[in-house]
N, C-alpha and C positions, 0 to 999 in steps of 0.2 A: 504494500500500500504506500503510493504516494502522499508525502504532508509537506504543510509548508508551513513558515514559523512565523510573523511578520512583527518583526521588533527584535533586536539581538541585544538588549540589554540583558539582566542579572536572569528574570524570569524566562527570557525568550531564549537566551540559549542555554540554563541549565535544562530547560523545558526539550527542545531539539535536542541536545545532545545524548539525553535520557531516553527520547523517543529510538536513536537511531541505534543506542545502546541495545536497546529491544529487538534489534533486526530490520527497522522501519527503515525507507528510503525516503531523508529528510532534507529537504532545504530550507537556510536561515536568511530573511531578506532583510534589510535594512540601507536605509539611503544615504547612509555614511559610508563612501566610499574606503576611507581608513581602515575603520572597525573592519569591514569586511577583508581588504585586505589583509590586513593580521590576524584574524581570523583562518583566513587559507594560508598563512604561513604556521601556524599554530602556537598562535600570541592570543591568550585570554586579555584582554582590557581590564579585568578588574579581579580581584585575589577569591578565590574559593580554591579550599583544598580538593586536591584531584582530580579539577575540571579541565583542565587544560593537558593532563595524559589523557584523558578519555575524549577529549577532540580530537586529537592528533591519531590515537587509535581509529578512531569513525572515521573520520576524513581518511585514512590511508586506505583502509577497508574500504573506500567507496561508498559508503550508507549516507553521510553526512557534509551538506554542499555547501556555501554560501555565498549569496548572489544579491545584487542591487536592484536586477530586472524584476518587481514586482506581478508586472505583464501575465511576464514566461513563469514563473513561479507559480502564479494562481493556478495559471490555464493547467498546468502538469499534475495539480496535485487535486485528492476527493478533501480532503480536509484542511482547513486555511484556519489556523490558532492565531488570535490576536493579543500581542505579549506588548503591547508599548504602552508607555506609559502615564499615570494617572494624578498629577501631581494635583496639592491642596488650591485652588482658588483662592482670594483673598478673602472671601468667604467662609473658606471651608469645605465649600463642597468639592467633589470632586472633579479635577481640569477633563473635561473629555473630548480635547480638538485632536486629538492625535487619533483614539478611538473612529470619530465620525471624519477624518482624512482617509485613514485606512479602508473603513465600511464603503467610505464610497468608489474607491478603488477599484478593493474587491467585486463591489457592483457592475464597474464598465469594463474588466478585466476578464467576466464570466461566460463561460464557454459549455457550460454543461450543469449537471445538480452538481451542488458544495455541500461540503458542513463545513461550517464557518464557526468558531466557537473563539467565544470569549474567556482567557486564560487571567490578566487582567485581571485587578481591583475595581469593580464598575458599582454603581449604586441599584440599588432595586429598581428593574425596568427598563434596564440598557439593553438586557436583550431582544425588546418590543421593539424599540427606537432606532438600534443596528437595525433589524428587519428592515422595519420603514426606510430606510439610510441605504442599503444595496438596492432593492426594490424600484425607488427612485434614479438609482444612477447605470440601473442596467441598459443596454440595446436592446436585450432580446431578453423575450420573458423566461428565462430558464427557473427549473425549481431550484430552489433550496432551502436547508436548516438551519437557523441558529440556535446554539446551545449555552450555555456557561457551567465549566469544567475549573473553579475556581482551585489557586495554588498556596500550598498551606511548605512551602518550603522559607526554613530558618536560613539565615545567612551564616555563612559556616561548617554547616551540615548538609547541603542544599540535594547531594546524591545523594546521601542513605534517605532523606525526606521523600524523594523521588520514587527513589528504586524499593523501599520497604517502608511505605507509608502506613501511618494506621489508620488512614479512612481516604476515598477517592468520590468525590462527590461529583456529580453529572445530572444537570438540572435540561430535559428539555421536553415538548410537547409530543414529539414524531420519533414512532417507533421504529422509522429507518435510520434516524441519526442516531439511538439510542444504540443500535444493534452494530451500529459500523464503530462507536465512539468506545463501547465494550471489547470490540475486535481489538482496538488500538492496546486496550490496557488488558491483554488476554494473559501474558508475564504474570500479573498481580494475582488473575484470578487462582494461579496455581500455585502461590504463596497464602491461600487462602484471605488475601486481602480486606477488608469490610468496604464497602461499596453504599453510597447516597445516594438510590435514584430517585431523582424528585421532579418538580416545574424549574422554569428559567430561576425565576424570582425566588424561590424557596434557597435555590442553589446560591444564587448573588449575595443575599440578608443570612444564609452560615458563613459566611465569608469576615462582614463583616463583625457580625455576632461573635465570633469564636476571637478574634484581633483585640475587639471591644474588650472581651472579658477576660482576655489574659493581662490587658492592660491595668481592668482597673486589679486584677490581683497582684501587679505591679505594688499600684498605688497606696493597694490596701495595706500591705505588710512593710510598705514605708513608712504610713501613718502610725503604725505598730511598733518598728523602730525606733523612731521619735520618743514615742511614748514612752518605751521602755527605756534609754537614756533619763529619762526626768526621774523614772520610780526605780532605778536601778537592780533593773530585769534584763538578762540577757534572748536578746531578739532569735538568735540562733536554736535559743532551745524552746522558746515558743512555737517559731515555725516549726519546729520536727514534729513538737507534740501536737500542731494540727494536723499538719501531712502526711501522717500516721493516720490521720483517718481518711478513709477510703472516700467518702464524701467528697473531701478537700484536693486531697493530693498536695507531695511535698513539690511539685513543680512550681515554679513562677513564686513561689515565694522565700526570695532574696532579697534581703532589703540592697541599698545602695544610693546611687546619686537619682534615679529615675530610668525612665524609659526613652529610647529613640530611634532609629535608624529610619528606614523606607516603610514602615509600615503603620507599626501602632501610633504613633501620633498623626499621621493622613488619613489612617481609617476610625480613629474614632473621633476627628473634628468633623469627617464626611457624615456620620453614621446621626451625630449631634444635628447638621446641615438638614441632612435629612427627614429628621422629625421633625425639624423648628417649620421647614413647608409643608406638612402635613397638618401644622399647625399641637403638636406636642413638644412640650419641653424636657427635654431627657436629663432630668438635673442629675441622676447619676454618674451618667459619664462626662457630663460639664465638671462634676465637683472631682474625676479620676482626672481630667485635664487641669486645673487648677492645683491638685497636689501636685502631680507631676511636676509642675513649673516651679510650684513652690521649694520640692524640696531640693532640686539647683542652687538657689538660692542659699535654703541651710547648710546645703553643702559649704559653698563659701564660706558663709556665718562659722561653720566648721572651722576649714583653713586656718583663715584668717585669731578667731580665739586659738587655735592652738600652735600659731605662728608668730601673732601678734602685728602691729602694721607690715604688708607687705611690701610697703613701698621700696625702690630701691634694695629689695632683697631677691634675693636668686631660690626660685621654687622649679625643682625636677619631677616633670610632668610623666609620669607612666601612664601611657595609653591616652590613644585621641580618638580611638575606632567606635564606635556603640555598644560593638561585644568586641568579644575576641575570635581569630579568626577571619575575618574580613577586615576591609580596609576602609568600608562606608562609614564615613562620615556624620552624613544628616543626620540634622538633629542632636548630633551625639551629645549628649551632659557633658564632658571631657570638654570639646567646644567652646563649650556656654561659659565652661569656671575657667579656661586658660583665657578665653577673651577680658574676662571680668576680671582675673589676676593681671594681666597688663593694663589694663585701663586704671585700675588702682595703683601703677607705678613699678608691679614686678616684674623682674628679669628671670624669662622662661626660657628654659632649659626642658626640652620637647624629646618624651622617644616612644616611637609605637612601630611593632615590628612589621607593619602594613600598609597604615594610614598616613603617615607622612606629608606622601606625594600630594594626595587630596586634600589638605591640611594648611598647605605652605600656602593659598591666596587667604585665608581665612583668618592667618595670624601673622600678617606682617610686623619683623620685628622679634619674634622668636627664634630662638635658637633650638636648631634640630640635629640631635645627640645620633653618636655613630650605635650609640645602644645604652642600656640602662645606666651604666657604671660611668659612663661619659656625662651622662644625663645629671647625676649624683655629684661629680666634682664642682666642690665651691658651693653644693646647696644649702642653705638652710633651713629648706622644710623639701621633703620629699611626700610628692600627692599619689597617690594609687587610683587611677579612676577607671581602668579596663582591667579583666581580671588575667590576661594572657598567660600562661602554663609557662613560660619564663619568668612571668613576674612572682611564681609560685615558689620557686628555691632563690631565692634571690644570697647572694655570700654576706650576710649581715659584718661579719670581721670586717670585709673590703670594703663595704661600703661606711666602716666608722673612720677611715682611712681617708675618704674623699670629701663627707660632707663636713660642711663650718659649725653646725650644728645639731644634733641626734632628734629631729623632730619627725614625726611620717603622719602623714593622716592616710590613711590606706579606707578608702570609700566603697569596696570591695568585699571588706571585712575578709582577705584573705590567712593575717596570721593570727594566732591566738595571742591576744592580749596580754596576760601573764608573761608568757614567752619575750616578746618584746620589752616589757619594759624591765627582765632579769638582764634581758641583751644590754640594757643601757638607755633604751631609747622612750624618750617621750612621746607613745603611741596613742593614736587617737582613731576609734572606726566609728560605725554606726551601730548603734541599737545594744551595744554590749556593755 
C-alpha cells in the first residue's frame, strides 16, 4: 500500500518512518526544499533517539521516499496523512492555515478515492470542515474519506510510542476507510494492541482530553509540592503513596518547574478556546494554565532566595530542553527562568546536551558551556531545570573544584537532599 505523509516535521516523519518500518511504501512531502534534502541524505532536523538509523534503514531499503512534489505524491498514494502543523492563535485556538493549505491541495491534486486522515492536533470538527475544504477545491468529483487517526507520541520516546503503543484511536464514519486504515496498522493488531474505533469528532476531543488531563496532573502535584515545602512534607513520598493507587497512577506526577514543549500548553489553551465559543467556561483547565505559569515564576522566587540577588552573579544552567531527550525548546520552563535570570543582571552559563542550537536566538548574551562541568566553573549557584540521565551522576568532588560557591537549586528534584547537603552543598529542590 501506497501512503503519503504531508508535513515532515516531529509528527510527520516519526509518523512515515514508522509507517515504512511496517513494510509500507511511504513518501514524506514537504515544501522545504532543505529538510527534504537532508532528509534523502539521512540528516534528521531535529534530535529523537533512533530516528534517524531507522530513516536511513527505510530509505536504503526503498520503503521510504521524500519529495517536494505534493502533485505526484497524492496522485500515487490510497492514503494522504496530514502531519503539519497547528500552532496556538493569539487567541488560543488553534492556527489551522497550514491544515486548510494542505486540504485544498489534496482536493485539486485528486485523481481517484483517498483517505485522507488527519494525524495532526485539530479541534472538534476539523474533520467536517477538511471535507468541505477538498470537496470545494476538487476538478473532478472523485470519492473520498476523511478520518482522524490522532498521535499520542512523547518527544523522546516517539518509536516505542509508535511501534508499541497502548491504545491507536481511529475516528471515522465509512467502513471503507475504516477497513483500509486497520490494514495500515495490521503490525499492532498482532501485538494484541487496544484499538478506538469511534466518529471523527469523538477521535479529535481524546486527543485533546487525554493532553488536557495529563496536564492538569502536571499542575496538580505542583500545587502539592508547594504545599508540602510550607508544612514540611516530602512531595516525593506523597506522590508514591497516591500512584500506588491504581485509580491515580504514579505517572505524570513529578512535581518541578511546570509543563511545556509542543503540546500540553497549545492543547489545553485550544481545548479552553474551544469551550469559551460554545459558550462554557472550562475554569478547570484555565486555573491548570495559571499554575503552570505560576509556578515558573516560584521557581525563580526559588533561585533567587537560595542564591540571593542574582545580579552580576554567574548561574550554570543545566538543561534548556522541556524534557530530556529532545532538543525542543517551546515553551520550555528552562527558557522562561534563564530569560528572567538575565534580565535581572545574571551571567548564564548554558549547557543542554540537545537544545542549545535552538536556544542561542532566545538568549542573546548567554554563555553556552562545552558540557556540565564547563557550565559549573566560576558559578555561584548551579540551577537543574531538565532532568537528562547525565545530569543524574553528576562528580559532586569536581564540581566543589569549579564552583565560587556550593549553592544548587536542582528543580528536578533529582538528588536526595540529605545527600547533598552531607556533600557540603546548600541544596534546594521542590516539595521536599
Amino acid at each position: 500500500m501506497h501512503i503519503c505523509i504531508i508535513g515532515v516535521g516531529y509528527v510527520g516523519l516519526v509518523t512515515g518512518t514508522c509507517f515504512a518500518e511496517f513494510g509500507l511504501d511511504v513518501v514524506c512531502v514537504d515544501n522545504d526544499g532543505s529538510k527534504i534534502e537532508s532528509l534523502r541524505a539521512g540528516r534528521v532536523p531535529f534530535y529523537e533517539p533512533g530516528l534517524e538509523e531507522l530513516v536511513v534503514k527505510n530509505s536504503r531499503e526503498g520503503r521510504l521516499t521524500f519529495e517536494t512534489d505534493v502533485e505526484k505524491a497524492v496522485r500515487e498514494s490510497l492514503v494522504i496523512f496530514i502531519a503539519v502543523g497547528t500552532p496556538s492563535s493569539d487567541e488560543g485556538a488553534a492556527d489551522l492555515q497550514y491544515v486548510r493549505e494542505v486540504a485544498s491541495t489534496i482536493g485539486r491534486c485528486m485523481n481517484g478515492y483517498k483517505v485522507v486522515v488527519t494525524k495532526s492536533t485539530v479541534p472538534v470538527g476539523t474533520g467536517l470542515w477538511v471535507e468541505g475544504l477538498i470537496r470545494e477545491a476538487q476538478t473532478h468529483p472523485y470519492p473520498f474519506d476523511v478520518a482522524s487517526n490522532p498521535e499520542f507520541l512523547r518527544e523522546g520516546s516517539a518509536l516505542e510510542d509508535f511501534l508499541r503503543p497502548n491504545r491507536v484511536v481511529i475516528g471515522t464514519e465509512s467502513d471503507q476507510a475504516l477497513a483500509i486504515m486497520k490494514d495500515l496498522y495490521r503490525p499492532l493488531y498482532l501485538t494484541e494492541t487496544p484499538f478506538v474505533l469511534t466518529n471523527r469528532v469523538t477521535a479529535e476531543m481524546i486527543k485533546y482530553a487525554s493532553n488536557a488531563f495529563l496536564a492538569t496532573k502536571i499542575s496538580f502535584i505542583n500545587e502539592m509540592a508547594n504545599l508540602c515545602d510550607l508544612v514540611g512534607v516530602d512531595v516525593h513520598q506523597v506522590s508514591r503513596g497516591m500512584g500506588l493507587d491504581g485509580r491515580i497512577s504514579p505517572k505524570f506526577l513529578h512535581p518541578g518547574p511546570g509543563f511545556g514543549g509542543s503540546c500540553f500548553p497549545k492543547d489545553t489553551r485550544a481545548l479552553v478556546h474551544l469551550a469559551r465559543e460554545k459558550g462554557y467556561e472550562f475554569k478547570l483547565l484555565e486555573s491548570v494554565m495559571a499554575v503552570n505559569q505560576r509556578q515558573r515564576e516560584l521557581m525563580l522566587e526559588k533561585i533567587e532566595k537560595a542564591a540571593g540577588d542574582v545580579s552580576g552573579r554567574t548561574v550554570a544552567l543545566l538543561g534548556l530542553a522541556f524534557k530530556p531527550n529532545t532538543d525542543d525548546i517551546r515553551e520550555a520552563p528552562a527558557i522562561f527562568i534563564a530569560q528572567q535570570l538575565m534580565a535581572r543582571g545574571a551571567r548564564l552559563r548554558a549547557f543542554d546536551p540537545a537544545g542549545m542550537d535552538n536556544a542561542r536566538s532566545l538568549l542573546p548574551g548567554a554563555e553556552f558551556a562545552e558540557d556540565l562541568y564547563d557550565a559549573a566553573e566560576g558559578a555561584e549557584v548551579m540551577v537543574i531545570a531538565t532532568e537528562w540521565n547525565q545530569f543524574r551522576n553528576i562528580q559532586w568532588d569536581r564540581i566543589k573544584g569549579l564552583m565560587k560557591s556550593l549553592v544548587v537549586v536542582d528543580l528536578k528534584n533529582i538528588y536526595e537532599p540529605a545527600r547533598m547537603r552531607q556533600l557540603g552543598f546548600a541544596y534546594t529542590c521542590v516539595g521536599r
